[in-house]
C-alpha positions in Angstrom: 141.5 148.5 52.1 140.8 149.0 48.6 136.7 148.7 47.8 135.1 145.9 45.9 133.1 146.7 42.9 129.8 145.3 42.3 130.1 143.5 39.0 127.7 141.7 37.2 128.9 138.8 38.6 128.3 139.7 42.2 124.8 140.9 40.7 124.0 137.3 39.3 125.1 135.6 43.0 122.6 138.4 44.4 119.9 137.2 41.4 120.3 133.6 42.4 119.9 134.3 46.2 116.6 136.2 46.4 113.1 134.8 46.2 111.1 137.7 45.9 110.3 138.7 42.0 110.3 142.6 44.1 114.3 142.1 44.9 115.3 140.6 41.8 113.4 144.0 39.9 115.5 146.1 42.6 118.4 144.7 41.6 118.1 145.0 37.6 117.3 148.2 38.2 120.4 149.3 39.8 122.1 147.3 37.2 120.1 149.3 34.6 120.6 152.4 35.9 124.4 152.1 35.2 123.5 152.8 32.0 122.0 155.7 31.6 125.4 157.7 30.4 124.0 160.8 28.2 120.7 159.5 27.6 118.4 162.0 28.0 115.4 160.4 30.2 112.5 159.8 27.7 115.6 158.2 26.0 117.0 155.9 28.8 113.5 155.3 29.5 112.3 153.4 26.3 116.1 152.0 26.3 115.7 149.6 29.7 111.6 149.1 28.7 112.6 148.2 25.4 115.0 145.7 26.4 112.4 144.0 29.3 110.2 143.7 26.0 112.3 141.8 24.6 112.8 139.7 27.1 109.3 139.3 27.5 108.4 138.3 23.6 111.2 135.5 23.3 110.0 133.8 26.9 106.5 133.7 25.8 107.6 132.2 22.3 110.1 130.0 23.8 106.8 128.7 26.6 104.7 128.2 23.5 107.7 126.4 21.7 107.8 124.1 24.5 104.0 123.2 24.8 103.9 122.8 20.7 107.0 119.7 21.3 105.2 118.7 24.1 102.2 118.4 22.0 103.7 117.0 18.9 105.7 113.6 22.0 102.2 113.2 22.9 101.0 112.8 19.6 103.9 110.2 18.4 105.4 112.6 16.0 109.3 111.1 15.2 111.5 113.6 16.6 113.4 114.3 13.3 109.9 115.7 12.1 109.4 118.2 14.6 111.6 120.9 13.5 108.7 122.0 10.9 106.0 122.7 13.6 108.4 124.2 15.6 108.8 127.0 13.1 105.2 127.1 11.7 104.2 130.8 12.6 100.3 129.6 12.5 100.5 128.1 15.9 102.0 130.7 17.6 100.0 133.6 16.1 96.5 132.1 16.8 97.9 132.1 20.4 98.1 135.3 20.2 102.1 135.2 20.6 104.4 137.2 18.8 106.2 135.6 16.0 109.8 135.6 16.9 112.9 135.4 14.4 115.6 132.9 15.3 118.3 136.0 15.5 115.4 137.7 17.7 115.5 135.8 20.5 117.0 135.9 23.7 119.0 132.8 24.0 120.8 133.6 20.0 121.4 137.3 21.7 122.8 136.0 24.6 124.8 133.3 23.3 126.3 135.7 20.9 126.8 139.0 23.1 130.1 138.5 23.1 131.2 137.9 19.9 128.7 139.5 17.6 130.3 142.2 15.0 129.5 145.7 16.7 128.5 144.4 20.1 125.7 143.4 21.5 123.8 146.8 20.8 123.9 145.7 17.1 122.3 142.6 18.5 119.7 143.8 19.9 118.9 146.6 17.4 118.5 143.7 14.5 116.2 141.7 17.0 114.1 144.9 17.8 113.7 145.3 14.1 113.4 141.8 13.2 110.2 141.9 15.8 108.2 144.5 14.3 108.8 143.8 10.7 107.3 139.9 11.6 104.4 141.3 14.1 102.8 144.2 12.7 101.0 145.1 15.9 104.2 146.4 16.8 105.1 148.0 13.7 107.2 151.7 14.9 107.2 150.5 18.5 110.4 148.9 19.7 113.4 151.3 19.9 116.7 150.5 18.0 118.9 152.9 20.0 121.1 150.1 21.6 124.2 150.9 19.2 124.9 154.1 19.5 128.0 156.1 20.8 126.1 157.2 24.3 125.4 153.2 25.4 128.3 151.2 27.6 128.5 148.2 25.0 130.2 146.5 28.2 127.8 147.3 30.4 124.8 146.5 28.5 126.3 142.9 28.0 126.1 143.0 31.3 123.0 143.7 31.9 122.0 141.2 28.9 123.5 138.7 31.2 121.8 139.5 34.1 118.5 139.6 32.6 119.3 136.1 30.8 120.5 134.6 34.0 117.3 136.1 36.5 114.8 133.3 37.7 111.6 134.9 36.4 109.5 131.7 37.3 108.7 129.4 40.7 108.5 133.0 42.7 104.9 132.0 44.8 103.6 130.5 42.2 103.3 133.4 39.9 103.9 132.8 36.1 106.8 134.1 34.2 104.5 136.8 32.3 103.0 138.4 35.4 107.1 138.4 36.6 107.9 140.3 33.6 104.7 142.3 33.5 105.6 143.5 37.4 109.0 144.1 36.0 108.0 146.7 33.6 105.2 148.2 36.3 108.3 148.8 38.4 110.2 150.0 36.0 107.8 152.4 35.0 107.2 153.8 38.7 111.1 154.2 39.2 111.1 156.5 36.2 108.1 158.3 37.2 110.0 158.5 40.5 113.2 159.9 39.1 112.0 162.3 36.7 109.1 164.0 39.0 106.8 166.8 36.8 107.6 165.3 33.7 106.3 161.8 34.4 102.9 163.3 34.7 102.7 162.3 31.1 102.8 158.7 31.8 102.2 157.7 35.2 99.3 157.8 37.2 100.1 157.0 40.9 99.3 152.7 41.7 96.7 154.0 44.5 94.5 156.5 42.2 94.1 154.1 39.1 93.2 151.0 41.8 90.6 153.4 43.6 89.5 154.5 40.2 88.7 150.7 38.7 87.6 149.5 42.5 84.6 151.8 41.9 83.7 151.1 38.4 84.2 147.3 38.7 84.9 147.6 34.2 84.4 143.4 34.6 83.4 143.3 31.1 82.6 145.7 27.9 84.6 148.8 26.1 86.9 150.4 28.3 88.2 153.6 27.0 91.3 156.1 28.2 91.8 159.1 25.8 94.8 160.1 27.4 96.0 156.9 27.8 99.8 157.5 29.0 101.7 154.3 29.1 98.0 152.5 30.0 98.2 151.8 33.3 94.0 152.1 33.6 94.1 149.3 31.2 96.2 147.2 32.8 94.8 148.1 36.4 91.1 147.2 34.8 92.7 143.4 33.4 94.4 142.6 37.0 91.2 143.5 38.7 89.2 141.4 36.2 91.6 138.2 37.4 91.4 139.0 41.1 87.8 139.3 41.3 86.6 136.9 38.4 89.8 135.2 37.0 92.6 134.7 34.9 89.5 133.4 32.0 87.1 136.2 32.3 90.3 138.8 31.7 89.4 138.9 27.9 85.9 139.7 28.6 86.9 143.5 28.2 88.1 145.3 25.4 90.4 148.2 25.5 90.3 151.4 23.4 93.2 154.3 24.1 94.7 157.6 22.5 98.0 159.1 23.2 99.5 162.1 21.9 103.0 161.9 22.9 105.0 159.2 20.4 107.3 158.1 23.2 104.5 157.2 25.5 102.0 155.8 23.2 105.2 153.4 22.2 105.4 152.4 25.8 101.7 152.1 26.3 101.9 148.9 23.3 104.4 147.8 24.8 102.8 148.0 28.4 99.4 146.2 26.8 101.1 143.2 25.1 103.5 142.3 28.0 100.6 142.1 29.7 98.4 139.8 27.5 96.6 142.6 26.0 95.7 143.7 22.6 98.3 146.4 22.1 96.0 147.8 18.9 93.7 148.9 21.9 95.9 152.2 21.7 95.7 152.8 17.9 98.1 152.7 15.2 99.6 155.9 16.2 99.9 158.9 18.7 97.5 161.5 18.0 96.2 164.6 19.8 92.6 163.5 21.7 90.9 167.3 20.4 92.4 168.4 17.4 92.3 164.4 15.6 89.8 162.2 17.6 91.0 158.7 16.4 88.2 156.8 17.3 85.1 158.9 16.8 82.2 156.4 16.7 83.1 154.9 19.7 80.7 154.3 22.9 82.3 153.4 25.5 80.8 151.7 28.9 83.6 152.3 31.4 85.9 155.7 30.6 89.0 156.3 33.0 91.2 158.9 32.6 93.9 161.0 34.3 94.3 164.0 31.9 96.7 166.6 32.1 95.5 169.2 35.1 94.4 172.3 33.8 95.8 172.2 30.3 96.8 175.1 27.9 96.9 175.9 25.4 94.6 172.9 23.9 93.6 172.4 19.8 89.8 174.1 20.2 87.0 174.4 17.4 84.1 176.3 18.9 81.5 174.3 17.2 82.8 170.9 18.3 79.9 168.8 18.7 81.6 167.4 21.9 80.6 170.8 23.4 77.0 169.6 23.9 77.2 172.1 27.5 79.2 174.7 26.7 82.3 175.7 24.6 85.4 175.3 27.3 87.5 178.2 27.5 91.0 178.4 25.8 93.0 178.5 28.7 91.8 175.1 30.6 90.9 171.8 29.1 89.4 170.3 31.8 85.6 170.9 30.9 87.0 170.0 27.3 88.1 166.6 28.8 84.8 166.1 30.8 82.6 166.6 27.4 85.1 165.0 25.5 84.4 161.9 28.0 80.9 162.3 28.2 80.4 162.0 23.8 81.8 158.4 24.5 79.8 157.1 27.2 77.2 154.3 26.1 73.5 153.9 26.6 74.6 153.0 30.2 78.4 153.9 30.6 80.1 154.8 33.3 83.1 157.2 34.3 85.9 158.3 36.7 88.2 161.2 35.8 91.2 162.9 37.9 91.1 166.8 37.6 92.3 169.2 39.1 90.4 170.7 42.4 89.8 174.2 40.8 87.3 171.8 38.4 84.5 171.7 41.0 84.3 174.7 42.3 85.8 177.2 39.1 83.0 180.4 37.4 86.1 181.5 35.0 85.6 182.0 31.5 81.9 180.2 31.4 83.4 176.9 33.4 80.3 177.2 36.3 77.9 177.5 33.5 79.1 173.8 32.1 79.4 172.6 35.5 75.9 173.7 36.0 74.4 172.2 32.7 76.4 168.7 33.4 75.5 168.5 36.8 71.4 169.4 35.7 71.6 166.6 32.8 72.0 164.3 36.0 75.3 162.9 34.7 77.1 163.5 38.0 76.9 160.4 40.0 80.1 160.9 42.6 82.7 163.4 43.5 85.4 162.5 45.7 88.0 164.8 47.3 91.4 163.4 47.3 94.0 163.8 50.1 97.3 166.3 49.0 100.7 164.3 48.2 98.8 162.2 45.7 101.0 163.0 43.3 104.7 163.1 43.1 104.3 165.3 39.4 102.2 168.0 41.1 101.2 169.7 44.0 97.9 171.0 42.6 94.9 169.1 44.8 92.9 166.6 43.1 89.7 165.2 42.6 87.5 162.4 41.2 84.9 163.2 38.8 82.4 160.0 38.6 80.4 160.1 35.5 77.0 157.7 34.8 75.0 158.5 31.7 71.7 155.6 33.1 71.8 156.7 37.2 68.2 154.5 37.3 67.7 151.1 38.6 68.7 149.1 35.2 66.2 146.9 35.3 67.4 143.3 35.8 70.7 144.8 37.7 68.2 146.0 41.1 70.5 148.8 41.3 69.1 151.7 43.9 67.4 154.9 42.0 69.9 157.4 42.0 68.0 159.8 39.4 68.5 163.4 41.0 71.1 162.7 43.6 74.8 162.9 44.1 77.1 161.1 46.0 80.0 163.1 47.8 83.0 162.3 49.7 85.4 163.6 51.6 88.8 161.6 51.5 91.3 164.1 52.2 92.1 162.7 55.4 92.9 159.1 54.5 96.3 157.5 53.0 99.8 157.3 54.7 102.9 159.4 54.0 105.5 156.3 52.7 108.0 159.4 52.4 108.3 162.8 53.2 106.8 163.7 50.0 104.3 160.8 48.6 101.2 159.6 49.7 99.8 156.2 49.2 95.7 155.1 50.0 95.9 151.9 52.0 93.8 148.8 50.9 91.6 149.4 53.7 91.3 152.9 52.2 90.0 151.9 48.9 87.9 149.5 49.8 86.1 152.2 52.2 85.8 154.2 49.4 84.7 152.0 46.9 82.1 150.2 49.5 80.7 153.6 49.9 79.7 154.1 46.6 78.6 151.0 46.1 76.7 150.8 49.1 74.8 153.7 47.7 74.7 152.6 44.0 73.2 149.1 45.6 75.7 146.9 43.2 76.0 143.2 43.5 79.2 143.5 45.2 77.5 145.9 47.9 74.7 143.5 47.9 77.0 140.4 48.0 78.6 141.8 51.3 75.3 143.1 52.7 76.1 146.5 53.0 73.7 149.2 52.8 74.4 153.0 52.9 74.4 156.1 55.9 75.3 159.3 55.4 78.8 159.5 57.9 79.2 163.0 58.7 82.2 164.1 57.5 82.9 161.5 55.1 79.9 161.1 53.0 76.4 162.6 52.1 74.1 161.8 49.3 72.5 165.3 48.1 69.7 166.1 46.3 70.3 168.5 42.7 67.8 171.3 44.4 70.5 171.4 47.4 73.7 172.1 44.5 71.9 174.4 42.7 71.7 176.1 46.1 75.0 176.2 46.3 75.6 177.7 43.1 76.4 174.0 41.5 79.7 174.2 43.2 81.1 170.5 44.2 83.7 170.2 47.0 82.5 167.5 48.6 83.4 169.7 52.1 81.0 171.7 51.2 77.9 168.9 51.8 79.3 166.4 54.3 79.3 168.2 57.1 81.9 167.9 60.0 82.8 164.8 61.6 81.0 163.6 64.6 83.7 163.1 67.5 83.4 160.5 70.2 82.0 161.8 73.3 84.1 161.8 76.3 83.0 160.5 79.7 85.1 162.2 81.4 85.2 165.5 79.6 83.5 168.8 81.5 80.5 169.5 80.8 79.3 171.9 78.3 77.3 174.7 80.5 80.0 174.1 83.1 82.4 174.8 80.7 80.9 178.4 79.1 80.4 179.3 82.7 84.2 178.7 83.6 85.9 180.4 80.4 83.1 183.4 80.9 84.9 183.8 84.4 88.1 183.8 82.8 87.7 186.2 80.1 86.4 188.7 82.9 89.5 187.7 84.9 91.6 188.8 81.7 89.6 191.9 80.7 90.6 193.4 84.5 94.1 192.3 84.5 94.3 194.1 81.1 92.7 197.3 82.9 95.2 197.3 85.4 98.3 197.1 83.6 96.8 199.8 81.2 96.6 201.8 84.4 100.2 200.9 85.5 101.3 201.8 81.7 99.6 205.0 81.6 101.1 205.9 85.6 104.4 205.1 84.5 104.2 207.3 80.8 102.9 210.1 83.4 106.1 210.2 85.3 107.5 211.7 81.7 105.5 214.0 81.0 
């Protein structure tokens, strides 16, 4: 029996069947992913993103559209006047929605897929240009690589029909936008997924960036990533701003980013504005974060950052003034990253860094000396040990570096004195294993986390749940700075909390009972082990 194939049009019945925004990404995917042809992956990568843009800029101008003629019923304007708002750019601009050409959106590209003079590639390389020459927040951004020989013109009108025919709306109430933007947050995990080492560039795992914004609460201020990837802290920090405080209060935080790789600061603008943020948060263009600092009078009060683990070689001038505690050796960049961080922390700003493990514990090429100096300054507030399998891009262990430049009450905030202490903890035994290879913390596990801290910090939130702090052996211990310097200013959490208290057993044997009983034993042992030496040396006699 021959085997059907999976067209498009079994793909739109499939679209039209599901409820769950999660299936209908699954299936575009797939759809996608037939595709790729000999795209290389940075390539087939801003290809399908580029096209879920678009998407994304003509259904927000098409929902604006809509409000503007409901507007201009309500207010008795004739219907043959109409067509003049419709197209005035002012009121879709101080909405902050993109301006959208007539030939740019959606409904002209799919009404004219079929048809249009060198395919619908052409199509949609016009519209990607027509959208950045009429929005110039996006000027350089969208790619125009949709007519060339390596793309399937069949297939991508396929696609294009799929992604015009997909209910994006009505799925449990959530909005078309945050359909879209969970679109492109899939997207961007199933590439980070397929192309393993190399996706350290532009994906942080969900888990890490949720843990990292659950303990710095950024509700409102400057946040700042200067390795920004495809900004994934930013849009972490703006969904946690809508769960806690919501949707209104998600503009109460501005976003400031650098990226040195082209392709990934292109996806990072795109990331930002499909997600209803500024998308000049991550600069004009990419730059390197050492060797061309783009936004040097910045002071950040929330900094979060993932940089590469351990990188060399790295753009160094010895009399950087970032290097306020040392000059960082030219072989690692991490302590370059940590001073680099610390230069843009406000009067009271706060910080939470990924590095690699070897950062808390490292005396190579003057890295304990800078530890040392940081960790005397008092700017150390928490270090966390993360569990292994973290990260699908490496196997090197990781850690969280907490930063806090003001560790004192605050005055009016009735936060608890934290001058000369640091918080550790031990989390290398939380998460589950989701594969053989990946590792995900639990929402139970990052709110244990985060409670922690703040239940040491003595936050509102802590306050607001009435928790209050315990050292938990094994998990957690506030030290004192005399203790690290004892320890050589050396980090790992291990080192400081201790071992885990385990449950006492009723039932279990005693403990002089037991000493007494495996005493006997090892006697028992020592004299069987003297006779069989006996029996060994009797039967080698009989050689001799």
């Amino acid at each position: 029996m021959p085997q059907r194939n999976h067209s498009a049009a079994d793909q739109q019945a499939e679209l039209f069947g599901v409820s769950s925004a999660r299936e209908i990404q699954g299936i575009l995917w797939k759809a996608a992913d037939q595709l790729r042809g000999s795209m290389d992956a940075a390539q087939y990568k801003e290809f399908v993103l580029g096209l879920v843009f678009l998407k994304y800029v003509s259904d927000t101008f098409d929902e604006r559209r809509r409000e503007i003629a409901a507007e201009l019923a309500q207010d008795g304007v004739p219907e043959h006047r109409r067509a003049s708002f419709l197209e005035d750019r002012d009121s879709y601009t101080e909405e902050n929605v993109f301006w959208v050409p007539e030939r740019a959106r959606w409904g002209y590209i799919a009404d004219n897929a079929a048809s249009a003079t060198g395919g619908v590639g052409r199509l949609i390389d016009d519209a990607m240009g027509a959208v950045m020459a009429q929005n110039r927040e996006l000027t350089g951004v969208l790619p125009q690589i949709f007519n060339r020989d390596n793309v399937d013109q069949k297939r991508l009108k396929g696609l294009v029909d799929l992604i015009s025919d997909a209910r994006f709306t009505g799925h449990d109430g959530t909005s078309a936008q945050d359909v879209l933007g969970g679109t492109y947050e899939y997207f961007l995990e199933q590439f980070a997924r397929a192309e393993g080492k190399k996706a350290g560039e532009f994906y942080t795992p969900k888990s890490v960036v949720q843990l990292l914004v659950e303990i710095l609460e950024p509700f409102e201020g400057r946040v700042y990533d200067p390795c920004c990837g495809s900004g994934g802290m930013f849009v972490q920090a703006n969904k946690f701003i809508r769960a806690h405080a919501g949707r209104e209060r998600a503009h109460d935080i501005a976003v400031y980013g650098q990226e040195s790789n082209e392709r990934t600061w292109r996806l990072a603008k795109m990331n930002l504005a499909i997600h209803g943020m500024d998308p000049d948060g991550v600069g004009t263009r990419w730059a390197d974060t050492f060797a061309d600092d783009q936004l040097p009078d910045l002071r950040a009060d929330f900094v979060m950052a993932n940089p590469p683990f351990n990188l060399h070689p790295w753009e160094r001038r010895a009399d950087d003034p970032r290097w306020r505690f040392g000059v960082p050796p030219a072989g690692n960049a991490n302590f370059a990253w940590l001073q680099h961080i610390i230069s843009k922390l406000g009067e009271r700003g706060t910080a939470g860094v990924v590095l690699a493990n070897g950062s808390m514990s490292s005396q190579q090429s003057g890295e304990g000396d800078i530890r040392k100096a940081i960790v005397n300054a008092d700017l150390v507030s928490c270090m966390v040990a993360l569990p292994g399998n973290l990260f699908r891009t490496t196997a090197i262990p990781a850690c969280l570096w907490f930063l806090a430049k003001d560790k004192s009450p605050q005055g009016a905030n009735t936060l608890t004195d934290r001058r000369g202490e640091v918080l550790f903890l031990d989390a290398r035994e939380v998460g589950e294993m989701v594969n053989r290879t990946e590792r995900v913390l639990s929402e139970q596990d990052l709110a244990t986390i985060a409670d922690t801290f703040h239940a040491w910090r003595g936050t509102k939130s802590a306050r607001d749940k009435g928790l209050t702090y315990e050292d938990v052996p094994g998990f957690a211990r506030s030290v004192k700075l005399q203790e690290i310097e004892k320890h050589d200013y050396v980090l790992t959490p291990g080192r400081y909390v201790g071992a885990a208290e385990e449950e006492e057993d009723p039932d279990a044997e005693p403990v002089d009972e037991k000493i007494e009983r495996l005493t006997k034993e090892l006697f028992e042992h020592f004299e069987e082990s003297r006779r069989l030496e006996g029996v060994v040396r009797e039967q080698l006699g009989r050689f001799e």
